[in-house]
N, C-alpha and C positions, 0 to 999 in steps of 0.2 A: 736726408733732408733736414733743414733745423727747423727750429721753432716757428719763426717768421715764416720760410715758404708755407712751414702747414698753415699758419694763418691766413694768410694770403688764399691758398686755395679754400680756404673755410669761407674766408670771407668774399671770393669772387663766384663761391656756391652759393652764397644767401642771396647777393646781388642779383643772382639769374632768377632764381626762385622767388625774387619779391618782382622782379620785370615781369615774369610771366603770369603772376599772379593780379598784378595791376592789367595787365594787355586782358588777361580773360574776363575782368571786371569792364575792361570797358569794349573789348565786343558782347557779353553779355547786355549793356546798354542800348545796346545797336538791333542785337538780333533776336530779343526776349519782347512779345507780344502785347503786353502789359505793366501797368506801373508795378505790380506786385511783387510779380517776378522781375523784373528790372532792380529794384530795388535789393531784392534777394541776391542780384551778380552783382549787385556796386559795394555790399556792405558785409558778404563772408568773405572773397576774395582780398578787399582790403583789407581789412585786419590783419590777413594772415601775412600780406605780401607788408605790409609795416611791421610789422613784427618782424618778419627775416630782414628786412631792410635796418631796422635798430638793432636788430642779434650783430648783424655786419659789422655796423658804427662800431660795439660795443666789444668784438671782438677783435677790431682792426686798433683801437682806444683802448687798450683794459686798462679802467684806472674807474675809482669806484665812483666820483662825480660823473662819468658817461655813462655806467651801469644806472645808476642812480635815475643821473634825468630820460634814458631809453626806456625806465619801468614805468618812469611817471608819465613818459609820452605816451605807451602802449595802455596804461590802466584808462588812462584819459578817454584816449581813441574809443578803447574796448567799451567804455561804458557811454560814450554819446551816439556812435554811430548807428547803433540800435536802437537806441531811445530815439534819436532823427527817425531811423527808416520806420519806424512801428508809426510815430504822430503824422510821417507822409504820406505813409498807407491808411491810415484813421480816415485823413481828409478826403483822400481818392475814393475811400470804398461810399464817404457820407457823402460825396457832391458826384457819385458813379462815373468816375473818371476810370473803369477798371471794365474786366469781362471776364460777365459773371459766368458765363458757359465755360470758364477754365477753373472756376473753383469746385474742387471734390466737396466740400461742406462748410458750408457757411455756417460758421455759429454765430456770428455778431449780427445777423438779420432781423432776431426777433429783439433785443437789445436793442436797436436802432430804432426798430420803429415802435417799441414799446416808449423809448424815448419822445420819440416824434408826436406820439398820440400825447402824450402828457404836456408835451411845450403846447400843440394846440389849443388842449382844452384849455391851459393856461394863459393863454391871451386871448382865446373867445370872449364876446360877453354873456358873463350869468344870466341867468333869466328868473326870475321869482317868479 
């Protein structure tokens, strides 16, 4: 076999492997009870399924401007899609868009309304 076909087979391995990994991202959307978990299938599965999808490009391309812009897409991704899903879970859990009988332990409970008590007394009025 030469070069090429093992590429070829390399590369129409990562293709499968980033389809399946997007397909289980988004029936995770589908069949996951909650934004929480929801969000937990839309944003490990992606990554990973981008990642083998640019490994593809980059091994189907070897030339070091593909390498190059595949690291910068993947560091990119890696570092927003988390930061996304954490500030869309933030909103859900503060406007209770979520259920709470599925969470094992809540640590941001007392934080929240440790929060909450302080905005109050800050726009109450004082009383002398």
């Amino acid at each position: 076999m030469t070069g090429d076909g093992i590429r070829e087979i390399i590369t129409i391995t990562l293709v499968m492997v980033a389809a399946l990994m997007s397909c289980a991202a988004g029936i995770g959307l589908f069949r996951f009870p909650d934004v929480l978990s929801r969000l937990h299938a839309a944003t490990k599965p992606q990554i990973l399924g981008l990642m083998c999808a640019c490994a593809a490009v980059a091994v189907n391309t070897p030339r070091v401007a593909t390498f190059l812009l595949m690291t910068a897409i993947i560091i990119f991704q890696g570092l927003t899609a988390p930061i996304t899903a954490h500030m869309v879970a933030r909103a859900a859990y503060r406007s209770n868009h979520l259920r709470r009988d599925l969470l094992i332990r809540d640590e941001l409970a007392d934080r929240v309304e440790r929060i909450e008590r302080s905005e109050e007394s800050s726009t109450s009025p004082k009383q002398s």
